[in-house]
C-alpha positions as CSV (number, residue, x, y, z in Angstrom):
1,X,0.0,0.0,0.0
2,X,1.3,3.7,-1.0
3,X,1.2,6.3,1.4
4,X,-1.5,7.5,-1.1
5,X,-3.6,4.9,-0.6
6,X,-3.4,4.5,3.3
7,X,-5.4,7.3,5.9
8,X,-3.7,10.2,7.0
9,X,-3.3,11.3,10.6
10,X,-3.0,14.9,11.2
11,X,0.4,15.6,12.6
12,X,0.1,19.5,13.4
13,X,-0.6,19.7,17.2
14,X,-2.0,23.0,17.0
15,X,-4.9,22.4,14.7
16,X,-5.5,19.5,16.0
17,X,-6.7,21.4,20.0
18,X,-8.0,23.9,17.6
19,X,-10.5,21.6,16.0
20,X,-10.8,19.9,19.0
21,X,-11.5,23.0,21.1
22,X,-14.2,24.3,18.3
23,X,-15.8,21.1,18.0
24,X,-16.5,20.8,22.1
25,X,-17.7,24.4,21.8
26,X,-20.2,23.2,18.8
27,X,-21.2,20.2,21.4
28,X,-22.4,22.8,24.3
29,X,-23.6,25.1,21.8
30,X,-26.5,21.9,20.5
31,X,-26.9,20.9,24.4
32,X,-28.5,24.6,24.1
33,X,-30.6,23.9,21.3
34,X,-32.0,20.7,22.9
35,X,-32.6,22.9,26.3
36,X,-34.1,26.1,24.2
37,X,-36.6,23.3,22.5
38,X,-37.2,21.8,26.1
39,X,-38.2,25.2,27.7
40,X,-40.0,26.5,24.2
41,X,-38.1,29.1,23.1
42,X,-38.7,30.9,19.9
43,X,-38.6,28.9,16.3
44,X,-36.0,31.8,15.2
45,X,-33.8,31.4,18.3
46,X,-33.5,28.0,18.3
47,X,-32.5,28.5,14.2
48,X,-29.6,30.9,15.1
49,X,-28.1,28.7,17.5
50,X,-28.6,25.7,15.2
51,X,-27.2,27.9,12.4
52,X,-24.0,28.2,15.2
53,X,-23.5,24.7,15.6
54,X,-23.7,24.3,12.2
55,X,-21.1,26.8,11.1
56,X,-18.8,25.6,13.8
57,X,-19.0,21.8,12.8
58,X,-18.5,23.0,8.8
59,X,-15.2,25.2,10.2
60,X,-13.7,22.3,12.1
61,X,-14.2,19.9,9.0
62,X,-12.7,22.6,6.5
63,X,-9.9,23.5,9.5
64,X,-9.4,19.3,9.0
65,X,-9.4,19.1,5.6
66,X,-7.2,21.8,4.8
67,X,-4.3,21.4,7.2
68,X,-4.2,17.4,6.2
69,X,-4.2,18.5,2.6
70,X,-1.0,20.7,3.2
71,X,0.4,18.4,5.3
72,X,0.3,15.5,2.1
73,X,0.9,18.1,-0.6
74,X,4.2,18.8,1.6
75,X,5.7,15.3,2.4
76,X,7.8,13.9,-0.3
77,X,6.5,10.2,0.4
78,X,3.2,11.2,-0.6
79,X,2.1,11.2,-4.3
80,X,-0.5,14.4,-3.9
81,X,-2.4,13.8,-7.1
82,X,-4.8,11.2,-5.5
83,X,-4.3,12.6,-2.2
84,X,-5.4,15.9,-3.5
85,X,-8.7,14.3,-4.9
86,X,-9.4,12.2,-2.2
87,X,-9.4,15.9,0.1
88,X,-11.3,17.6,-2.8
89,X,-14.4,14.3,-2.1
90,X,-14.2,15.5,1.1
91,X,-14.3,19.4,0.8
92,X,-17.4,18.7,-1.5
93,X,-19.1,16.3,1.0
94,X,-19.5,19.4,3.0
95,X,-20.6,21.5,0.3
């Protein structure tokens, strides 16, 4: 198996609390929206903090996508052109 063909891990420690930290704020942020539907708040309210999580799950994944695909494109062992497709699937799966 290539290193094209196998998973990749991302490496970068930085992105990888910044994801992290962004995706456990996206988890509190839909605890609210199944509290706010609980209690009956307002149809629009309970939208713009869905809309929030939303954004914030789409921002990690891009954040994720992004940073792998520099990390291939950048080591020598990796043969970007499939690697680069197999990121662009994924981009679009979030499109």
């Amino acid at each position: 198996m290539t290193s094209a063909e196998s998973p990749h891990t991302l490496q970068d420690e930085e992105q990888i609390t910044a994801i992290a930290n962004r995706l456990k704020r996206a988890h509190g942020q839909l605890g609210a929206v199944v509290r706010m539907l609980d209690e009956g708040c307002s149809c629009e309210s309970i939208v713009t903090q869905m809309a929030a999580v939303a954004k914030a799950i789409n921002t990690a994944a891009f954040t994720l996508i992004s940073t792998s695909l520099k990390e291939c494109i950048v080591d020598p062992t990796v043969d970007s052109g499939p690697m680069t497709e197999k990121f662009q699937k994924l981009f679009l799966s979030l499109a």
